[in-house]
Each structure stands twice: as C-alpha cells, then as structure tokens.
C-alpha positions as CSV (number, residue, x, y, z in Angstrom):
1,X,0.0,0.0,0.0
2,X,1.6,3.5,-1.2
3,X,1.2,6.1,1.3
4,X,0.1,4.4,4.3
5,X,-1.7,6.5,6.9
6,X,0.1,7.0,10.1
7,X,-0.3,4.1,12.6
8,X,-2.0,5.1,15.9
9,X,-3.2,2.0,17.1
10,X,-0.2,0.1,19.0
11,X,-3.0,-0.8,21.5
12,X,-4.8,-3.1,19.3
13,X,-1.2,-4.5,18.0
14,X,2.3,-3.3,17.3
15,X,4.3,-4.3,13.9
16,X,6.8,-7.0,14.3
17,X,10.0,-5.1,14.5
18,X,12.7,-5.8,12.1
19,X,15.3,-7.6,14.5
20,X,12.4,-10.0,16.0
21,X,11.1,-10.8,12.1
22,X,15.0,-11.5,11.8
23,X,15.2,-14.0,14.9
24,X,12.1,-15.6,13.7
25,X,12.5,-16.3,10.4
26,X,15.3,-19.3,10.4
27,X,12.7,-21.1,12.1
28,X,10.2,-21.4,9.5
29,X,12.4,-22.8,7.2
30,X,15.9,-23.9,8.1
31,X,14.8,-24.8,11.6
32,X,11.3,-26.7,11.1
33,X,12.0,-28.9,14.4
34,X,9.2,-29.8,16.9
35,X,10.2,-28.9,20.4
36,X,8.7,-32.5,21.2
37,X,11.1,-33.9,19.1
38,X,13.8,-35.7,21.5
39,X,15.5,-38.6,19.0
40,X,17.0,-36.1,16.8
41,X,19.0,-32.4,16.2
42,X,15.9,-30.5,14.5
43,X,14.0,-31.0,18.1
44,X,17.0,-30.4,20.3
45,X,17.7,-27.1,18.1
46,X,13.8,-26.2,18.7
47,X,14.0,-26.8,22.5
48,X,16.5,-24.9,23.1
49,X,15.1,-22.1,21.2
50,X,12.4,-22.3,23.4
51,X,14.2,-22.1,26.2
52,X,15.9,-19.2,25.2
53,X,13.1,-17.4,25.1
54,X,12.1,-18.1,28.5
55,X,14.8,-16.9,29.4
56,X,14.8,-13.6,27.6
57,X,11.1,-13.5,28.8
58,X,12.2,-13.6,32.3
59,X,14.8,-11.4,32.4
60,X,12.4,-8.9,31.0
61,X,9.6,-9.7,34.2
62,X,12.2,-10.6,36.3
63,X,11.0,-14.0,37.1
64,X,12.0,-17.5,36.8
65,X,11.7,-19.6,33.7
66,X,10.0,-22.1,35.2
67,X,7.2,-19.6,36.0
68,X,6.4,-19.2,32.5
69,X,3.7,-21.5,30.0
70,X,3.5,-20.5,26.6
71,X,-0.4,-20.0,24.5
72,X,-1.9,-18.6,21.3
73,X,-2.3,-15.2,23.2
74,X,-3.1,-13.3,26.5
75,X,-7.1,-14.8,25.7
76,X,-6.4,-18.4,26.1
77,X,-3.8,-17.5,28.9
78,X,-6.9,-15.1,31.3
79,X,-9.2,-18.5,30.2
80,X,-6.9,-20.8,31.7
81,X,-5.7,-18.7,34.8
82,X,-9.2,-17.8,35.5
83,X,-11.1,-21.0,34.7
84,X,-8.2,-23.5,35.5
85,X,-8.0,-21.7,39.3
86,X,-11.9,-22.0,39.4
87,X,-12.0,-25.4,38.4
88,X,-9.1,-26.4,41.0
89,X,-11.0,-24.9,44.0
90,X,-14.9,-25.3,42.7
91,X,-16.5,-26.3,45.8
92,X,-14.1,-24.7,48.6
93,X,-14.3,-21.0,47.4
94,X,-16.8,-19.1,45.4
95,X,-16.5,-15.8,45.0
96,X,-13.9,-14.0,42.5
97,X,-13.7,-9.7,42.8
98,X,-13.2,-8.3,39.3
99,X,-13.8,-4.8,37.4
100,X,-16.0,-3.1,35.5
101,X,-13.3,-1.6,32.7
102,X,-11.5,-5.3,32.1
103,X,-11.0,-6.4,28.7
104,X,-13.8,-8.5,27.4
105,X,-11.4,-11.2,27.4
106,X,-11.8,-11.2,31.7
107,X,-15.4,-9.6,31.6
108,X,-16.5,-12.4,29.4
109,X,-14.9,-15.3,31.1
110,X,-16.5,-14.4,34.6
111,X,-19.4,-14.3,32.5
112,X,-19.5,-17.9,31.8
113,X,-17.9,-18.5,35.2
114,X,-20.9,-16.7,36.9
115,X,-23.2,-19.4,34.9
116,X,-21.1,-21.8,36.8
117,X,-22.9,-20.6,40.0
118,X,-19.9,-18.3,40.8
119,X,-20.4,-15.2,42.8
120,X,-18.7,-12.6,40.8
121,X,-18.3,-8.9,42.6
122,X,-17.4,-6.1,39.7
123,X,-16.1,-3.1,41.0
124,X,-17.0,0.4,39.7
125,X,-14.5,2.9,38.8
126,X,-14.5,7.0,39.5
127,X,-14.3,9.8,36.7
128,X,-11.2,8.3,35.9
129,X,-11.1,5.0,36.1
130,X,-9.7,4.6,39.6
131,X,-11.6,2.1,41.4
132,X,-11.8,2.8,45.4
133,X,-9.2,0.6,47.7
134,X,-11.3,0.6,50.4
135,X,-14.5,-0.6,48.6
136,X,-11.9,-3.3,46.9
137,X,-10.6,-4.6,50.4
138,X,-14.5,-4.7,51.5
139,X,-15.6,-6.8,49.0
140,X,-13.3,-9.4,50.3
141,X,-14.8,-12.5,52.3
142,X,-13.8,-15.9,53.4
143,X,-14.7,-17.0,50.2
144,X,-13.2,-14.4,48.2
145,X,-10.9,-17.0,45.8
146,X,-9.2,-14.1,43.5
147,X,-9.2,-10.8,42.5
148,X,-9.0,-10.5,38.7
149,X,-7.7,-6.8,37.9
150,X,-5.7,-5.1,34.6
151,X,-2.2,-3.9,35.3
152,X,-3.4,-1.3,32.2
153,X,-6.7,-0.4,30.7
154,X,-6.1,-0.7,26.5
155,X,-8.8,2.3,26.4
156,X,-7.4,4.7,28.4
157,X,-3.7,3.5,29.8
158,X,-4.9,4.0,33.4
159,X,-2.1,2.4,35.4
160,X,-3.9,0.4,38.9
161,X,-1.9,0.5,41.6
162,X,-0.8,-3.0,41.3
163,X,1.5,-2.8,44.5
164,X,-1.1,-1.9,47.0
165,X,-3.5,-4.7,45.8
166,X,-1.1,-7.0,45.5
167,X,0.0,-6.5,49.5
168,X,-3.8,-6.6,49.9
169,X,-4.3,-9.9,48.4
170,X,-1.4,-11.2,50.0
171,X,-2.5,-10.0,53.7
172,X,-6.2,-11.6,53.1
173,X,-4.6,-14.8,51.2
174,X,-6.4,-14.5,48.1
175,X,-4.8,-15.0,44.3
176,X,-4.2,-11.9,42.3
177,X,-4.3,-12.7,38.2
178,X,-3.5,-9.9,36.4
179,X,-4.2,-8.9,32.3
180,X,-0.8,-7.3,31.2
181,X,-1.2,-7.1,27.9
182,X,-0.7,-3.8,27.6
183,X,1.9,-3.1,30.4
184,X,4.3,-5.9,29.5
185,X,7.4,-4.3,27.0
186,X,6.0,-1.0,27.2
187,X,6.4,-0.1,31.4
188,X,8.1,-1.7,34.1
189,X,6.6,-5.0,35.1
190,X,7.8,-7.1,37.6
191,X,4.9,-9.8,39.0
192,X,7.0,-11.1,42.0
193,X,7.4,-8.0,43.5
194,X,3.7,-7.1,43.0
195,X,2.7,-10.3,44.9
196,X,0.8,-11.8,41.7
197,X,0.0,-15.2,41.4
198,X,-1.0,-15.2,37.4
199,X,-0.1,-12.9,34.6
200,X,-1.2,-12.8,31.4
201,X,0.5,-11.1,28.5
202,X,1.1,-11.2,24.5
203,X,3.3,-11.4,21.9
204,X,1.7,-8.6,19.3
205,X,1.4,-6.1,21.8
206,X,5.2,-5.5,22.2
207,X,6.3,-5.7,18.9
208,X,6.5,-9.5,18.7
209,X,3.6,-11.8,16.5
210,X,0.1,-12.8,16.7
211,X,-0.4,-15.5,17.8
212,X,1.2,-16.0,20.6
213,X,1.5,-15.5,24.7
214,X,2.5,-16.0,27.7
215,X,1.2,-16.7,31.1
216,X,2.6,-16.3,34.7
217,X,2.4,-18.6,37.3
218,X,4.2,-17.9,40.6
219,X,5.9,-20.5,42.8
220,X,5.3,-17.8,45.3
221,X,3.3,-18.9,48.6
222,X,0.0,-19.6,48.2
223,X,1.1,-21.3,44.8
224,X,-1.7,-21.3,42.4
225,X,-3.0,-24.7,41.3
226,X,-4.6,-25.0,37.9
227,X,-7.0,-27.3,36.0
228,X,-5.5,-27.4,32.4
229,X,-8.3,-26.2,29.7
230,X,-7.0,-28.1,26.9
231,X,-5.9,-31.9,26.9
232,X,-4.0,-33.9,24.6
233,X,-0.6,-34.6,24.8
234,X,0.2,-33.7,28.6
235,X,2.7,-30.2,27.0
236,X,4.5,-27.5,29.5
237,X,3.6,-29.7,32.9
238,X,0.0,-30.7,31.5
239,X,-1.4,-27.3,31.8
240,X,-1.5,-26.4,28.0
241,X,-1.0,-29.2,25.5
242,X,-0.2,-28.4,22.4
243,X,2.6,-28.3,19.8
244,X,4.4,-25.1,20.5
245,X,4.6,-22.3,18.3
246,X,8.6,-22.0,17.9
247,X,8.5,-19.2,15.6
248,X,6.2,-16.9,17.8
249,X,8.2,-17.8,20.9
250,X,11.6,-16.9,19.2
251,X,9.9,-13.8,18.4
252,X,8.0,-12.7,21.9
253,X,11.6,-13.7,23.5
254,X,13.6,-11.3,20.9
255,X,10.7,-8.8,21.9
256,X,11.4,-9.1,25.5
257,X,15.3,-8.6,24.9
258,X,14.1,-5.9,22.6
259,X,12.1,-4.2,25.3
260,X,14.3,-5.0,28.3
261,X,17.6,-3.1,26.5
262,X,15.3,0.0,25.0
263,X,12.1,0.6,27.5
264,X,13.2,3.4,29.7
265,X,14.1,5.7,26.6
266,X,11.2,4.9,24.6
267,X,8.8,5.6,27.2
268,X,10.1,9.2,27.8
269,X,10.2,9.3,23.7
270,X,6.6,8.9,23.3
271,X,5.4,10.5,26.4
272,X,6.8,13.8,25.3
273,X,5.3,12.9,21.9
274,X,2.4,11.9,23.3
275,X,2.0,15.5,25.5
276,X,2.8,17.1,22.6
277,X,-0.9,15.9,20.5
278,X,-2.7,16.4,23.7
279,X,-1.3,20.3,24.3
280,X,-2.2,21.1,20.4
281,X,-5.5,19.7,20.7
282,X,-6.4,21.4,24.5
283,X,-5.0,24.5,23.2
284,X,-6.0,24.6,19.8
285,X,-9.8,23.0,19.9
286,X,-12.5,23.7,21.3
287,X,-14.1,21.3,24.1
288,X,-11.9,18.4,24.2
289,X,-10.8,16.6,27.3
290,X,-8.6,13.8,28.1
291,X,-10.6,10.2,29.2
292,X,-8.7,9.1,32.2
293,X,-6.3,9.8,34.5
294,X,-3.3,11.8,33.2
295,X,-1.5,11.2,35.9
296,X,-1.5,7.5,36.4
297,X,-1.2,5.8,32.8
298,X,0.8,4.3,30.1
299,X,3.4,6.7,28.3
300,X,2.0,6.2,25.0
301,X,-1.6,6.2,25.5
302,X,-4.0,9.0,25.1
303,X,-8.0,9.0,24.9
304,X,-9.3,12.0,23.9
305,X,-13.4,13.3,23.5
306,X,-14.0,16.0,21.1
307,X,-17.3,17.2,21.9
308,X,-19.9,16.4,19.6
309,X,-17.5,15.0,17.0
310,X,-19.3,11.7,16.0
311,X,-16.0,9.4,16.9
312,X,-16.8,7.2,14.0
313,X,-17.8,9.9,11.1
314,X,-14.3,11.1,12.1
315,X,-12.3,8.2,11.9
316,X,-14.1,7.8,8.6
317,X,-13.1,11.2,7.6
318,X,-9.6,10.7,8.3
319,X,-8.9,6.8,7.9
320,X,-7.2,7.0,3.8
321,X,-4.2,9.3,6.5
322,X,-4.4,8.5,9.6
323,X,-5.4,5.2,12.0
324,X,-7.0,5.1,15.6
325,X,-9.4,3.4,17.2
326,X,-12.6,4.5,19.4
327,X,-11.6,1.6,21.8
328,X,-10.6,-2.0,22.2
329,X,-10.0,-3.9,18.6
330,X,-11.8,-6.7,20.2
331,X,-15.1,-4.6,19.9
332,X,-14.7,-2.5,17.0
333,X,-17.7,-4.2,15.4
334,X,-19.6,-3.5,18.1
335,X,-21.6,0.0,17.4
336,X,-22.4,0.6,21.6
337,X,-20.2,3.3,23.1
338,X,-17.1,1.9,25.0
339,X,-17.9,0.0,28.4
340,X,-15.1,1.7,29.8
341,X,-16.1,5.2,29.2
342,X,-19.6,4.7,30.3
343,X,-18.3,3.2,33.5
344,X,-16.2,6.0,34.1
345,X,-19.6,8.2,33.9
346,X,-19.3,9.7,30.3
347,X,-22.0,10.0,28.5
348,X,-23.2,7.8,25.4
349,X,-22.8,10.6,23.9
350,X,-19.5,11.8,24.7
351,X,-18.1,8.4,24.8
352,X,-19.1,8.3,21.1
353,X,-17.4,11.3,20.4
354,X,-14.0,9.9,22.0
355,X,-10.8,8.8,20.1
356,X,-8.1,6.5,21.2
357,X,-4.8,7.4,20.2
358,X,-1.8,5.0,21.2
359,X,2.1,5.9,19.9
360,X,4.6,3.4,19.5
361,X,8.3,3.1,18.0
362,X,7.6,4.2,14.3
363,X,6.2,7.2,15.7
364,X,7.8,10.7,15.2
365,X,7.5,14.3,15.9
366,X,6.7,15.1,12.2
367,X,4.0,12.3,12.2
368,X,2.0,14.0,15.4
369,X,2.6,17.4,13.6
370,X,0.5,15.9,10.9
371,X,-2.2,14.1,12.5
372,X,-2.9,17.4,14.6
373,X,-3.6,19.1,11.5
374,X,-5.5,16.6,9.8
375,X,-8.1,16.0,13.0
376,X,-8.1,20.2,13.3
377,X,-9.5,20.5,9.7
378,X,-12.0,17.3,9.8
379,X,-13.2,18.3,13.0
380,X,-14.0,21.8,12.3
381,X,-16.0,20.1,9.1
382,X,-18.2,18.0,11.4
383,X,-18.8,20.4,14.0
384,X,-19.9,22.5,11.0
385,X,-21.8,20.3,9.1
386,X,-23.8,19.7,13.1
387,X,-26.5,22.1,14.5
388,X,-26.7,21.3,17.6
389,X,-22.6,22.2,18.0
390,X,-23.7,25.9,17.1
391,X,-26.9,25.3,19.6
392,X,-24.1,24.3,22.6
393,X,-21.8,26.7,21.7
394,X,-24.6,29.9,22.2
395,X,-25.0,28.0,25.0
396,X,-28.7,25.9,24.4
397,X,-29.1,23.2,27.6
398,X,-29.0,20.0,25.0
399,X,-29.3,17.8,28.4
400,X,-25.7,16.3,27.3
C-alpha cells in the first residue's frame, strides 16, 4: 500500500519489529523442528530455542523460567488462569472480585464462570477509572478466591496501583491474576514484586507476533493450582497441551530482549510525543478533554473526547491518513459506546465522540505534527456540518 496512513493504534497491535522478524525467520524454514522432538538435532535445536526465550522473557519480568507456560495469546492465557484456578477450588471458594473496565477477554470469562454458579463482585470505577481501595478490600470474604484486575486499561492507559493490591491480596490470602497485555514491553513489570500469582500477557502487543502469549504462574506462597483447559498430549507440565509455536516464541523472546535493553528511553520518547498531541488539541480546539487519568497511565496512550464529534464519522473522515481506534479492537464491530467510558460516567454521547490514540516506535514528531492538523481541519468540518454544536456553543441546555 503506497502512502500508508500513520499508525496510531499500538494498542490493538504493534508491527513486528525488524530484529524480531529476523530471529524468527530461520525457524520457519531452516529450523522446522518440533520442540517435542527428543531422538534427533531438529527437536533439540527447537527446545533450546524455546528455552531461550524463557529466558529472555524472564529477564524482561524478572522471574523465573519455570514460571512461565507459553499459548496462542493473553485470551487463552486469562481462560486458563481464570477458569483453571476456578475449576481447582470449585467447591471450597466461590466468589472472584473483578472490574467493570476489564477487557472483554476477563469480563466475558466471569461471564460464563458466573453461569457456573460463581459469585462474581465487579467493582466500579470514579471519573477516571480509579476504582476505590477501600471498597476493593470490603468486598473481600472468606470466600473471596481471587481478584482478577488489569495492570493497564487498553482504552485509556490508566495504570492500577498494582503494589497496594497486590500486598492486599497477599494479607487476606487471596490470588491476584492480572491482564498485562498492555503493560508488558512497554512499562516496568515485575509480577513477584507485585505479589501476583497469574499474569497474562502477548506477543503482538510488544512488537512481537500474533499468535502467541504467555502466562505467569508464581511459585510464590500460596502457589496457584490449575485445571489445564486443553488436553491432549500432557505439554508445558499438562497445563497447556499443544505443539508449541517455535517461531512466535523466538519472536515474543527477541521482543522481550528488545524491550528489556530500549524501555526506559522509549517511554520518555513517546510521552513527550504523546504530550505534545494532547497540548495542540487542548490549546488549539474547542471542548476536548482527556478520558482518564493523566497522571496514572501508560506513556503512549491518550484518549481524547472532542465534543460532539461523532467518533466514527471522524475516523471515517480521516482513515485513507491516519489510523486510531474508538476503543478495544476486540469490539470495533460493536456500534455501543465503550464500556469503559460509560463506567467512568461519560455519557453515550461523549463516549461516542471519544478517540483512542496509542504511539509506539515508528512514531515521530513530524508524524504528530500531521495528525494534529488533519483531526483540526476534519473536525472543524463535522462540528460545522452539526446544528446542535452551534446550539451548545450559544449555550442551548442540550441535556448532554
């Protein structure tokens, strides 16, 4: 494609970078071997790969390679941590404490868990997506089993304090699975010191391939047990059988050396970029404000609501130059405002009018530049071609 638009949706997935593509490719060719493989040099040359890679992973999370299971993706890693710890204790807990702004990959899960006959507590968040420790630490009984909370929301980069509720679930001896898909290569994450028992992450988030993910499983007191959710062949300690994906754990290991060796600097890179499209557009339109808490979030993330902008007739407007998202990729068909902005108190229809803009390492200075002035000139357009933006502007209650 000639003249690509400008890529500003990291959060929905990152481009393999070059050096990982590199790493990976040998083994789709010259390297074919089944890490099952024992009798001969093709499987001994896969294993080792793999083991590699655990070892780059852990180095990156600061954790030990045994701690770490390999899947198709942070989905099928939050399906077994959640169901396999539910399965293990079904009949001696029943009650897991979760949020209202998880990804539908956690929200959906406790769905079907909750049809189980589990009891399944969903805390609300503030203005910002904050939830309240005190109501968190509340909600906890004698049959609490886990609390299931994101170390970053993929809407709005909030950042929970993972620390505190990790000491929490540690003092009331609960399990604390955490989604990092977002967090892992692009902020500091380092599970044993947060006192988490599961941790789910993936390989296209951070530069690495689809198709692939990890999972977390501390050997930390109280040690999680799990019921495997897929059988046949008894692979990684008979909690996920399957024939592993050698090329996509080459690459998410390449991605985590990647990360570990480059993660400080790019984060203050794209922060300052990042500050940069939020000034223009604070300064330079009118009624628009940040989704979120600006003080507690990922460096590259920014959700912005542009009053009465329809947030779709604008990304249609600008999508041949530039890409976002209104919200999680994993809902994009879904025409109902985000679940995370409504939970945060917007309303429908400011969460409609809200843009999701999320930087990564192809992004530059000159590329922000642009994008400002392309959303300036399409949003002037809508709020001219709508009425009611004249009638709020004179200052007509529209009850919005």
């Amino acid at each position: 494609m000639q003249n690509k638009p400008i890529y500003l949706d990291h959060n929905s997935t990152t481009p393999v970078d070059p050096i990982v593509l590199e790493k990976m490719l040998p083994y789709f060719t010259d390297a074919p071997g089944n890490a099952s493989s024992h009798n001969h040099a093709y499987g001994w040359e896969a294993k080792a790969a793999v083991e590699k890679a655990e070892e780059q992973l852990a180095d990156l999370l600061d954790v030990d390679p045994e701690n770490l299971i390999f899947t198709s993706g942070a989905t099928e890693s939050l399906n077994l941590a959640i169901k396999g710890l539910a399965t293990r204790w079904q009949g001696m807990k029943n009650h897991i404490i979760s949020c209202e702004t998880e990804h539908p990959a956690v929200l959906d899960t406790l769905d079907f868990l909750e049809l189980q006959g589990w009891n399944i507590s969903r805390m609300k968040v503030d203005e910002k997506g904050n939830i309240n420790l005190r109501d968190l630490e509340a909600m906890i009984t004698d049959q609490t089993l886990c609390i299931v909370l994101m170390w970053a929301n993929n809407e709005t980069g909030l950042v929970h304090p993972m620390e505190i509720i990790g000491e929490m679930c540690r003092e009331y001896k609960v399990f604390f699975c955490c989604d990092a898909t977002q967090a892992v290569g692009k902020i500091p994450v380092f599970p044993r010191t947060k006192n988490i028992n599961l941790m789910a992450f993936s390989g296209h988030k951070s530069y690495g391939t689809k198709g692939i993910g990890g999972l977390y499983i501390s050997d930390q007191k109280p040690k999680p047990s799990l019921k495997a959710q897929i059988h046949g062949g008894g692979h990684q300690n008979n909690l996920r059988s399957g024939t592993l994906n050698i090329p996509g754990i080459v690459g998410m290991g390449a991605a985590a050396e990647l990360a570990d060796h480059t993660m400080i600097d790019e984060m203050q890179r794209v922060s300052r970029l990042r500050d940069q499209l939020e000034h223009h557009f604070l300064e330079n339109v009118e009624e628009v404000k940040i989704n979120g808490d600006s003080d507690h979030r990922l460096p590259h993330v920014s959700n912005l609501c542009f009053k009465l902008v329809d947030g779709e007739q604008l990304m249609g407007q600008v999508n041949d130059r530039v890409s976002v998202s209104s919200g999680s990729a994993c809902t994009s068909a879904d025409p109902d405002p985000s679940h995370v902005l409504l939970a945060m108190g917007l309303s429908e229809t400011d969460a409609k009018s809200s843009i999701r803009f999320s930087l990564g390492r192809s992004t530059t200075e000159e590329q922000i530049k642009k994008v400002c002035e392309i959303f300036d000139e399409k949003i002037a357009l809508l709020r001219r071609q709508n009425p009611v933006w004249e009638m709020y502007r004179s200052g007509v209650d529209l009850g919005i």
